[in-house]
Residue frames as a rotation matrix with the C-alpha (Angstrom) as fourth column:
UNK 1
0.811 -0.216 0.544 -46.40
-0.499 -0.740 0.450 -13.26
0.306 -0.637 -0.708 -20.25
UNK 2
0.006 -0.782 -0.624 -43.17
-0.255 0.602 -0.757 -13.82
0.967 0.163 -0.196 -19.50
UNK 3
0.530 0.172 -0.830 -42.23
0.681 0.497 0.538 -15.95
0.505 -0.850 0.146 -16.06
UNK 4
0.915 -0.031 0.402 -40.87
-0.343 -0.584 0.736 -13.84
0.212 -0.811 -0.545 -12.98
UNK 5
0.853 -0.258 -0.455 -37.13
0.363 0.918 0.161 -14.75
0.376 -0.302 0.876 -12.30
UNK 6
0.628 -0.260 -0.733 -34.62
0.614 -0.412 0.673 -13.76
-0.478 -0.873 -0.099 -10.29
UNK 7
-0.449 -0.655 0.608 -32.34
0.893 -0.330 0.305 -12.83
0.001 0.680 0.733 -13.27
UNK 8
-0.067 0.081 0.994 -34.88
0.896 -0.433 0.096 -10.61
0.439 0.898 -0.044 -14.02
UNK 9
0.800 0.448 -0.399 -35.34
0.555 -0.301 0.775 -9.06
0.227 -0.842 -0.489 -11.07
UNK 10
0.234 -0.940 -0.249 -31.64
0.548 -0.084 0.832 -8.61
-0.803 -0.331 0.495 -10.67
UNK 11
-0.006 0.242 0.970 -32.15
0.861 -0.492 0.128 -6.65
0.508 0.836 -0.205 -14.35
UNK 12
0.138 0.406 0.903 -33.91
0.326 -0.880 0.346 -4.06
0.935 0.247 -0.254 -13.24
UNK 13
0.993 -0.018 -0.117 -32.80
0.109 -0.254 0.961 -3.68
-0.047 -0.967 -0.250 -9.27
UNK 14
0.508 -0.861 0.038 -29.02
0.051 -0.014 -0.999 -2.19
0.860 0.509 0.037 -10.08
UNK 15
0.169 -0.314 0.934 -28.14
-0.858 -0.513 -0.017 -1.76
0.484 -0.799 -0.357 -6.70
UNK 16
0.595 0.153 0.789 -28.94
-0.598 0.740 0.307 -5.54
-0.537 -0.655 0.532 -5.32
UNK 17
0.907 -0.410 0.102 -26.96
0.346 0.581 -0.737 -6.83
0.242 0.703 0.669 -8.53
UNK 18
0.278 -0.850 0.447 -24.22
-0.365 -0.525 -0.769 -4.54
0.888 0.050 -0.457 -7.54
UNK 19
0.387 0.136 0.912 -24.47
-0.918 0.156 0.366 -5.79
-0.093 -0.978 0.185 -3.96
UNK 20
0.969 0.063 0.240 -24.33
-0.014 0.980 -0.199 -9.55
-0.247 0.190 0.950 -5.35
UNK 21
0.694 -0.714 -0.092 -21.76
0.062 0.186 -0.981 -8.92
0.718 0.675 0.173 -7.21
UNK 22
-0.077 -0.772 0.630 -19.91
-0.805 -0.325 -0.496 -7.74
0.588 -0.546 -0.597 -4.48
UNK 23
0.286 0.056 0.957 -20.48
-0.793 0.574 0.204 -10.59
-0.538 -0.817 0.209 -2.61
UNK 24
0.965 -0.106 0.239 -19.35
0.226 0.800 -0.557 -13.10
-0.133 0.591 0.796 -5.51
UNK 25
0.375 -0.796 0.475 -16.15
-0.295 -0.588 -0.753 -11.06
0.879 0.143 -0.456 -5.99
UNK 26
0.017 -0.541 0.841 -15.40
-0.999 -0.049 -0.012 -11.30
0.048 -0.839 -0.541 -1.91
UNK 27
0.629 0.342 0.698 -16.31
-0.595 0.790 0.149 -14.72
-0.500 -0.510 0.700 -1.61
UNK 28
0.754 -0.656 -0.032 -14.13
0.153 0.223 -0.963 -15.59
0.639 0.721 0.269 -4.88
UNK 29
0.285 -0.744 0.604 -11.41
-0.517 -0.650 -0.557 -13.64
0.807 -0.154 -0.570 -3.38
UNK 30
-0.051 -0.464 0.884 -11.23
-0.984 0.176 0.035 -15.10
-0.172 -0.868 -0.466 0.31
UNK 31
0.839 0.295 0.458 -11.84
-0.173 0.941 -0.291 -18.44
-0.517 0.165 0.840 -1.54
UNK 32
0.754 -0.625 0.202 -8.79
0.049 -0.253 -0.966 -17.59
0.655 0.739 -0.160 -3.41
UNK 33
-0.086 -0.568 0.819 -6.64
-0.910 -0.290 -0.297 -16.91
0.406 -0.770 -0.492 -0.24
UNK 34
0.428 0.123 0.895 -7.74
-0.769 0.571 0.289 -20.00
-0.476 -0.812 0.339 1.31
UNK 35
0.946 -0.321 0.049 -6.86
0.322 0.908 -0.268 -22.23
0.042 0.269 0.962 -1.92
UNK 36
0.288 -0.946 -0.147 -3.18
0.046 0.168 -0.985 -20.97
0.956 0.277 0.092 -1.53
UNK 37
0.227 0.216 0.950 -3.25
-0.969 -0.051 0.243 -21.59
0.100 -0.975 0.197 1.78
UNK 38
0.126 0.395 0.910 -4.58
-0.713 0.674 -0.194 -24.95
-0.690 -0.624 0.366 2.08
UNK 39
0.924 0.160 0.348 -4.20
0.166 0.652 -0.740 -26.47
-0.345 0.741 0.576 -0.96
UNK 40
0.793 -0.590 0.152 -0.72
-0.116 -0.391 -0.913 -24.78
0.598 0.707 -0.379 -2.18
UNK 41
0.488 -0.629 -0.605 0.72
0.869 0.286 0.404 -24.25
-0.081 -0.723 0.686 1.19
UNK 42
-0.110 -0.784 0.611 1.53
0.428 -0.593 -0.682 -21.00
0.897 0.186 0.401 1.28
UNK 43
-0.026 0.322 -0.946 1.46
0.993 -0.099 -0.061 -19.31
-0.114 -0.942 -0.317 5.02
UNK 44
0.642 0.273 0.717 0.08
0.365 -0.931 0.027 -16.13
0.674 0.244 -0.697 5.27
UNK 45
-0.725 -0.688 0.012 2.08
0.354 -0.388 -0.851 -13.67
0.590 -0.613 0.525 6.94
UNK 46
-0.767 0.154 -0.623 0.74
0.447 -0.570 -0.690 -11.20
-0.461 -0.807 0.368 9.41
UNK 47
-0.680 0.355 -0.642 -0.52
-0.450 -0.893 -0.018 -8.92
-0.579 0.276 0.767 7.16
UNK 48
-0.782 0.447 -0.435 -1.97
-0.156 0.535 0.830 -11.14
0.604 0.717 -0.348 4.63
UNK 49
-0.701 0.436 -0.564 -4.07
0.708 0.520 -0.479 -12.44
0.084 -0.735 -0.673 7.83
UNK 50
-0.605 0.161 -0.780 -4.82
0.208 -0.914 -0.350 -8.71
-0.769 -0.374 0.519 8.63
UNK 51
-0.845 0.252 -0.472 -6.45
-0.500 -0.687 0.528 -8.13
-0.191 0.682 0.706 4.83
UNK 52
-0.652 0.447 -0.612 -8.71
0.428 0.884 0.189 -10.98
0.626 -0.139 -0.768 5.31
UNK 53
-0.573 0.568 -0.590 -10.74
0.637 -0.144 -0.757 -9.43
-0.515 -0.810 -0.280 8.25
UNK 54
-0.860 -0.025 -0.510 -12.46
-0.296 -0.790 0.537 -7.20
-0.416 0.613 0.672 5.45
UNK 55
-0.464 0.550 -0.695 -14.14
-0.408 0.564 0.718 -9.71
0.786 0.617 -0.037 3.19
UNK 56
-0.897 0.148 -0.416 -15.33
0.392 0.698 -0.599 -10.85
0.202 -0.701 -0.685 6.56
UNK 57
-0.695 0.423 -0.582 -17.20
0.131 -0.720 -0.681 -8.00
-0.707 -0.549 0.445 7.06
UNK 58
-0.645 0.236 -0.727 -18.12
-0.760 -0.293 0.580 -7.27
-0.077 0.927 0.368 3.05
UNK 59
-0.910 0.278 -0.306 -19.04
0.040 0.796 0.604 -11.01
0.412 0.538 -0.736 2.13
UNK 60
-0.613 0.668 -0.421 -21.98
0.758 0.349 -0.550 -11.21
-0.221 -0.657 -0.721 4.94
UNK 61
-0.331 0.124 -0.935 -22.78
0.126 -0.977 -0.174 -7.58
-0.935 -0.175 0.308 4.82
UNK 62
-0.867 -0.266 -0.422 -23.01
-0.385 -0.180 0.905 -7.64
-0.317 0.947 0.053 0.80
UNK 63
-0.685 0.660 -0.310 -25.58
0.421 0.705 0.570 -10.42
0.595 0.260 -0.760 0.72
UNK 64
-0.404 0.633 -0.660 -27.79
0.717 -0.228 -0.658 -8.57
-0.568 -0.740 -0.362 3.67
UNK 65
-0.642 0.125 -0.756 -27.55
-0.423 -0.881 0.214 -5.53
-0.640 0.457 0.618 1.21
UNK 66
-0.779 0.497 -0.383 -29.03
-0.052 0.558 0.828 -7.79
0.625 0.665 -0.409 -2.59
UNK 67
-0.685 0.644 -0.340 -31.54
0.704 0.705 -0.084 -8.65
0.186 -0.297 -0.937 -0.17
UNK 68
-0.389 0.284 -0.876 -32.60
0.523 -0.715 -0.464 -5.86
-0.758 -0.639 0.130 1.47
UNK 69
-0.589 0.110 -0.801 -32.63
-0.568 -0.761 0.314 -4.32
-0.575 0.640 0.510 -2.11
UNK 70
-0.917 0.192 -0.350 -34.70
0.028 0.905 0.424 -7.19
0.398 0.379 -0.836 -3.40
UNK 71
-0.639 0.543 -0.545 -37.25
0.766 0.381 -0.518 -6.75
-0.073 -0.748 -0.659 -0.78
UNK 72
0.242 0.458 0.855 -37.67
0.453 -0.833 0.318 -3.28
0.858 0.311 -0.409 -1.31
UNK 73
-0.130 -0.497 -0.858 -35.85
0.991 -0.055 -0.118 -2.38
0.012 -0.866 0.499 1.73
UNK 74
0.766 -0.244 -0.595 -35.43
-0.237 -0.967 0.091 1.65
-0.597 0.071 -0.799 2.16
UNK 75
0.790 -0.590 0.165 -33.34
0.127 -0.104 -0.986 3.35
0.599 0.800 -0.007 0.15
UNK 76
0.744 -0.482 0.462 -31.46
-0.545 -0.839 0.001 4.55
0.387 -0.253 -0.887 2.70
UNK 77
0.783 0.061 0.619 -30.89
-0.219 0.959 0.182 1.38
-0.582 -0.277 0.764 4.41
UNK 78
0.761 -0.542 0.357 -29.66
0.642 0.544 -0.541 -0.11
0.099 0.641 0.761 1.24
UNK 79
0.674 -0.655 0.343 -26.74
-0.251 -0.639 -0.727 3.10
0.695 0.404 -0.595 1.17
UNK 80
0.467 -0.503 0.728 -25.58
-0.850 -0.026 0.527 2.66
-0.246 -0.864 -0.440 4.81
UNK 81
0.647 -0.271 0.713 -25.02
0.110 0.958 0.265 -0.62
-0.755 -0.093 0.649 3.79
UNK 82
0.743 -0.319 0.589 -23.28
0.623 0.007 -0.782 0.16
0.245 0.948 0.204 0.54
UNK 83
0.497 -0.697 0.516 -21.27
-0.638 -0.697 -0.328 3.22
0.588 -0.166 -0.791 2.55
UNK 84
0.759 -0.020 0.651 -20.23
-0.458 0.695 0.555 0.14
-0.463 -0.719 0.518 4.85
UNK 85
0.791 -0.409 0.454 -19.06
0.587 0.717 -0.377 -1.89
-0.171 0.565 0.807 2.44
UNK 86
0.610 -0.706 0.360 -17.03
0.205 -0.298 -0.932 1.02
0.766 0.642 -0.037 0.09
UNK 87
0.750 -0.234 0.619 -15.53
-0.615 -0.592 0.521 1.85
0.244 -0.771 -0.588 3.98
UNK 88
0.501 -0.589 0.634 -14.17
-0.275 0.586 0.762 -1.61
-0.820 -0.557 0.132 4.97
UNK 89
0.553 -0.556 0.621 -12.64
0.823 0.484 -0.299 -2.12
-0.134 0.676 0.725 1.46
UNK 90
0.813 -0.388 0.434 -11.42
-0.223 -0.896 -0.384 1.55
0.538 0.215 -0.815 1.24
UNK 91
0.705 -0.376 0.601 -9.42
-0.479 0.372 0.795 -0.14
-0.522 -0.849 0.082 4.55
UNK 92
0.362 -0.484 0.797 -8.19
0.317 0.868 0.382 -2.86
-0.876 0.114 0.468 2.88
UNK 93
0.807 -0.439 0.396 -6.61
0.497 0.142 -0.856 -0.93
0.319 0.887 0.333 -0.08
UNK 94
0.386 -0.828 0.407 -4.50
-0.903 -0.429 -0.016 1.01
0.187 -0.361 -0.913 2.01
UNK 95
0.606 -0.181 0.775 -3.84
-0.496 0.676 0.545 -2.29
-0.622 -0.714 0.320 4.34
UNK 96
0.624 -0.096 0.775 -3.01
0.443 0.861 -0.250 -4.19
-0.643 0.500 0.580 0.86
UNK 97
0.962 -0.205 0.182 -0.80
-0.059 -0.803 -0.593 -1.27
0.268 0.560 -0.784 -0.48
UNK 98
0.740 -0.138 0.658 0.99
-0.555 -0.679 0.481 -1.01
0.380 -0.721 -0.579 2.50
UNK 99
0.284 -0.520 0.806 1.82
-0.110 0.817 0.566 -4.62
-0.953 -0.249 0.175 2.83
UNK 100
0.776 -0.379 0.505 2.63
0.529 -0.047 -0.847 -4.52
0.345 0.924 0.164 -1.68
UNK 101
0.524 -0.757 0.391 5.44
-0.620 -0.653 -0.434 -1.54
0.584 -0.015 -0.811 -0.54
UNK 102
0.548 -0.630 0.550 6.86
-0.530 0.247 0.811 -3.61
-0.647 -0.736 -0.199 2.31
UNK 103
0.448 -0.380 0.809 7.23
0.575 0.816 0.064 -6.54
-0.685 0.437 0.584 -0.23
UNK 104
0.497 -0.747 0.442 8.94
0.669 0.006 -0.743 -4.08
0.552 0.665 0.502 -3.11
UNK 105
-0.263 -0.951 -0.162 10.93
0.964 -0.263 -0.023 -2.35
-0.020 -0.162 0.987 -0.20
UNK 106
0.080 0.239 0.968 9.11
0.132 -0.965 0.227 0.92
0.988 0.110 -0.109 -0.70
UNK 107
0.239 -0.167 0.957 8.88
-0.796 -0.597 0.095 1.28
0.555 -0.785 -0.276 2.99
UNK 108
-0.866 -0.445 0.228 9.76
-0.476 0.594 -0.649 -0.25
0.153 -0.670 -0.726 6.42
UNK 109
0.016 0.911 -0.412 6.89
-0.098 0.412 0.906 -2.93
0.995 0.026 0.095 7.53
UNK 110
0.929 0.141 0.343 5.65
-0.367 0.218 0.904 -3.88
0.053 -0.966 0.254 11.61
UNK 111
-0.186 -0.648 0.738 8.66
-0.981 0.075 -0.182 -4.95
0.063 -0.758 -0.650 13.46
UNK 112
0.015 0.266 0.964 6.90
-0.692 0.699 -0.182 -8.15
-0.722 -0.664 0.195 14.42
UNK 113
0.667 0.401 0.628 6.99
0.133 0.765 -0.630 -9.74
-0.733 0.504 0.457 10.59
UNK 114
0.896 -0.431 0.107 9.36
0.043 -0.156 -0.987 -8.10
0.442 0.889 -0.121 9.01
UNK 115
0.567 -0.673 0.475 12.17
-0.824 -0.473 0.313 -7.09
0.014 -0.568 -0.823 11.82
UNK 116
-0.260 -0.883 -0.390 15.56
-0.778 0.431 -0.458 -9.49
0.572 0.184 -0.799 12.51
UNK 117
0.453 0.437 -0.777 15.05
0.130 0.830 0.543 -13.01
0.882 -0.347 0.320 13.93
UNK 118
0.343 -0.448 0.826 15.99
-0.939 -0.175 0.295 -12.95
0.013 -0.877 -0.481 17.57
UNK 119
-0.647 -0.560 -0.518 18.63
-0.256 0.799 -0.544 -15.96
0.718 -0.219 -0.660 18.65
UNK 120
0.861 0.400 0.313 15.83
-0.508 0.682 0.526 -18.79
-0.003 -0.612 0.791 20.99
UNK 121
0.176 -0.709 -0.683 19.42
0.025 0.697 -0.717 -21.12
0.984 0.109 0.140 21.04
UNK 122
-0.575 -0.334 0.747 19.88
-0.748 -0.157 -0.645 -19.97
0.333 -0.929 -0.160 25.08
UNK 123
-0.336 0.570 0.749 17.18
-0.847 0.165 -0.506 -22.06
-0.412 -0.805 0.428 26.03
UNK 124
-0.990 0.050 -0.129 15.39
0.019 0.972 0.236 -25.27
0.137 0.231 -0.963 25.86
UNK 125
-0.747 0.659 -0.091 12.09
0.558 0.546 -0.626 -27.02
-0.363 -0.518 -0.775 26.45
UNK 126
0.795 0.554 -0.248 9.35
0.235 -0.657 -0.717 -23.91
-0.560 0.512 -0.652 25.23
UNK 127
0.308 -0.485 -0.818 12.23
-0.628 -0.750 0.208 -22.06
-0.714 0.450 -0.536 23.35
UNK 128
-0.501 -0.554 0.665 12.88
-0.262 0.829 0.493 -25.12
-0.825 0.073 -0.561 21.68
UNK 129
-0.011 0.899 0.437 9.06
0.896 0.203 -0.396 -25.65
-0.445 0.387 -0.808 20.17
UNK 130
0.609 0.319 -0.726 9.65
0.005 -0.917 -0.399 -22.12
-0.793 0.239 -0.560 19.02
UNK 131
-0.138 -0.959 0.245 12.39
-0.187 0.269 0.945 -22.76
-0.972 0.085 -0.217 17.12
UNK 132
-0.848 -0.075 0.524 10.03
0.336 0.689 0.642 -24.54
-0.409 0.721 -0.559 14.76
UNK 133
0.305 0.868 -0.392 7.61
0.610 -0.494 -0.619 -22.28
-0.731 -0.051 -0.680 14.74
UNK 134
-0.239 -0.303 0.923 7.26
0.945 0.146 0.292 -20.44
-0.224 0.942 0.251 11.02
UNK 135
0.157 0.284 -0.946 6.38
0.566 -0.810 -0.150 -17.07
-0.809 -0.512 -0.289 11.16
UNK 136
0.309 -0.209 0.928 6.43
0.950 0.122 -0.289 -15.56
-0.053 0.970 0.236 7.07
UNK 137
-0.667 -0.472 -0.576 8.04
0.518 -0.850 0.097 -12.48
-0.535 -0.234 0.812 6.60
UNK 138
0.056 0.990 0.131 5.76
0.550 0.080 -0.832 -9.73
-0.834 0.119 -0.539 5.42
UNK 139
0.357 -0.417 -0.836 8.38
-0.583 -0.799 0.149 -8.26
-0.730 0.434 -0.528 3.43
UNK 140
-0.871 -0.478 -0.109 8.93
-0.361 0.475 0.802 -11.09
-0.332 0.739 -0.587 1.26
UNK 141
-0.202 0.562 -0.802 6.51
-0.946 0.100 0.308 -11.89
0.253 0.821 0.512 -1.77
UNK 142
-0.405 -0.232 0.884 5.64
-0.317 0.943 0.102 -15.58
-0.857 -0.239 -0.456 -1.53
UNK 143
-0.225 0.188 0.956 4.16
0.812 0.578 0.077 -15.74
-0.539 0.794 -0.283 -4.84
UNK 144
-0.100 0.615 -0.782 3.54
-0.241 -0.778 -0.581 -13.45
-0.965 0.130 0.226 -7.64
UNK 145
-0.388 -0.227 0.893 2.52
0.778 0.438 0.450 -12.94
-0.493 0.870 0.006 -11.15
UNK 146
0.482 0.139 0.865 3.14
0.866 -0.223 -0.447 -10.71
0.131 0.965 -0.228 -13.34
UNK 147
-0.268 -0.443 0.856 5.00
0.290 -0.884 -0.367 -8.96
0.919 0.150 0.365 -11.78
UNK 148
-0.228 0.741 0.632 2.39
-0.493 -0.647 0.581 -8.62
0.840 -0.179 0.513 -9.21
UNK 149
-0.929 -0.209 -0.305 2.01
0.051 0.743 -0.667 -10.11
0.366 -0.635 -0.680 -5.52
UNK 150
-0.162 0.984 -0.074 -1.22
0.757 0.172 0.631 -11.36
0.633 0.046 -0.773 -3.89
UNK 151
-0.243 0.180 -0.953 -1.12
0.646 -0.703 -0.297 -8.11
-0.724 -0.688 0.055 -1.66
UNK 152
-0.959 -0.162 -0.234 -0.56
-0.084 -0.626 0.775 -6.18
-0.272 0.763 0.587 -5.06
UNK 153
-0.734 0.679 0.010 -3.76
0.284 0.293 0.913 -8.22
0.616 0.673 -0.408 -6.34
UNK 154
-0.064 0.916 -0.396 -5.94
0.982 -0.013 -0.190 -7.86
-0.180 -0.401 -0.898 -3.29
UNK 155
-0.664 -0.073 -0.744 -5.51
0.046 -0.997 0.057 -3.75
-0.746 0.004 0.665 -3.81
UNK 156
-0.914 0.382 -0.140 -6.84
-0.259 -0.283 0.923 -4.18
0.313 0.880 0.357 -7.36
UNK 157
-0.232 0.908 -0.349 -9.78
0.740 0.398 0.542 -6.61
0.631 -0.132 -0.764 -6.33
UNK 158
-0.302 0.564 -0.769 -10.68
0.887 -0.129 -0.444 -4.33
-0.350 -0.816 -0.461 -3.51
UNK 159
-0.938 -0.071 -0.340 -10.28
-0.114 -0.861 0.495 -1.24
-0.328 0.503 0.799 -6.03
UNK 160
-0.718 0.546 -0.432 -12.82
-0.189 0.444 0.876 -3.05
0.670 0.710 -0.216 -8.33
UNK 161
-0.047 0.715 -0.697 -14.98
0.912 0.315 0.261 -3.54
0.407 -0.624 -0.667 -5.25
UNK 162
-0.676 0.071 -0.733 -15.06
0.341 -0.852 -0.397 -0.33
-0.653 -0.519 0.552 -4.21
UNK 163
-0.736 0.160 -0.658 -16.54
-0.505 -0.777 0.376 0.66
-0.451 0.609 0.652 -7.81
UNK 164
-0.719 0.625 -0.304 -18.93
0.221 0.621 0.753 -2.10
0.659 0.474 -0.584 -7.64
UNK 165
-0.420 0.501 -0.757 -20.05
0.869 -0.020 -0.495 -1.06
-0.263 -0.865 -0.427 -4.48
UNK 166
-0.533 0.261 -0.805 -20.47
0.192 -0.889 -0.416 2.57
-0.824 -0.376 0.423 -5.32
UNK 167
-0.797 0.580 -0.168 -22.07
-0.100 0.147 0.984 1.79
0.595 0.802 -0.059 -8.98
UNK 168
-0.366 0.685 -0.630 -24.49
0.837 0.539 0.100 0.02
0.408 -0.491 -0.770 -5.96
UNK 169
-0.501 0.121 -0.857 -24.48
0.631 -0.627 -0.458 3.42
-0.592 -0.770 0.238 -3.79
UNK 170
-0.520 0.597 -0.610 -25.63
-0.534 -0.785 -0.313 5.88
-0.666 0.163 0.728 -6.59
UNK 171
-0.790 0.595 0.144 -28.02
0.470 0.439 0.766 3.22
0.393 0.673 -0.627 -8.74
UNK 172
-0.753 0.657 -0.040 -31.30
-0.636 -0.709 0.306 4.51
0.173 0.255 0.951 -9.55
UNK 173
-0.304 0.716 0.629 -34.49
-0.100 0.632 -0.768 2.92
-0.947 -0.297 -0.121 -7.79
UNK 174
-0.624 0.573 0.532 -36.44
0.700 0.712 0.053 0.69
-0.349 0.406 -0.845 -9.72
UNK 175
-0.567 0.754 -0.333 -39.06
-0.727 -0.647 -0.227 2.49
-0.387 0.113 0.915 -11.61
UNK 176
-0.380 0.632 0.675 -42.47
0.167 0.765 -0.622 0.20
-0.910 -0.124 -0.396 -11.72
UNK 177
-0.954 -0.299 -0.017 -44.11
0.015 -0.104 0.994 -0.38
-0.299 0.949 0.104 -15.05
């Protein structure tokens, strides 16, 4: 007889694998944002910041789901949680669209990241410390490839996570043997 192992488990429970996955995907992803951050130095802009508050939600939320479906949780349960998920990434492809058009110019972006520096020279002392204060534009790319900026990419990834999620939403329970 074979041994009992989570692989297999994760075989025959399409919904908690779909769940995982989504959580390996977000976690990749905001692990991916931090190494050009922190390691590259790039500063997020506004928006970049703004597409981030997703995978907060997904990464935690993803892993509650695998489990739940693991456990035998309800079914239903396991959907809310899967309609959850395909909700706060459905978010974040607009969010990550929105901020891809600013950067090729397709539309105008927020005032607050994208709008004319204002002249701080009148003053001193605070207005000074501002001065040095960096503030990326959200209309300018800071890095791409192919063609393609990391707003451009997070759309796709969150595409792709949408259709892992909902592969998760209509899987077929387990049938026992």
């Amino acid at each position: 007889m074979m041994k009992q192992t989570w692989i297999n488990s994760l075989s025959r429970q399409p919904a908690a694998a779909a769940a995982l996955a989504v959580f390996v995907v977000g976690l990749g992803t905001l692990a991916g944002a931090w190494f050009f951050e922190y390691v590259l130095k790039y500063q997020p802009c506004p928006l970049c910041l703004e597409e981030r508050i997703p995978y907060h939600v997904i990464i935690p939320l993803s892993l509650l789901v695998a489990i739940a479906a693991l456990a035998g949780a309800p079914r239903k349960l396991i959907m809310v949680g899967f309609i959850a998920i395909i909700a706060a990434v459905a978010f974040n492809v607009v969010l990550s669209t929105y901020h891809a058009g600013i950067e090729w110019k397709w539309w105008a972006g927020p005032p607050d990241c994208t709008g004319p520096a204002t002249d701080f020279k009148s003053g001193g002392g605070l207005l000074g410390q501002l001065q040095t204060i960096h503030v990326p534009r959200c209309d300018e790319a800071a890095w791409r490839f192919l063609g393609i900026s990391l707003a451009g990419y997070n759309a796709l990834i969150s595409l792709a996570l949408i259709l892992l999620a909902g592969y998760g939403l209509l899987a077929r329970e387990p049938v026992e043997a």
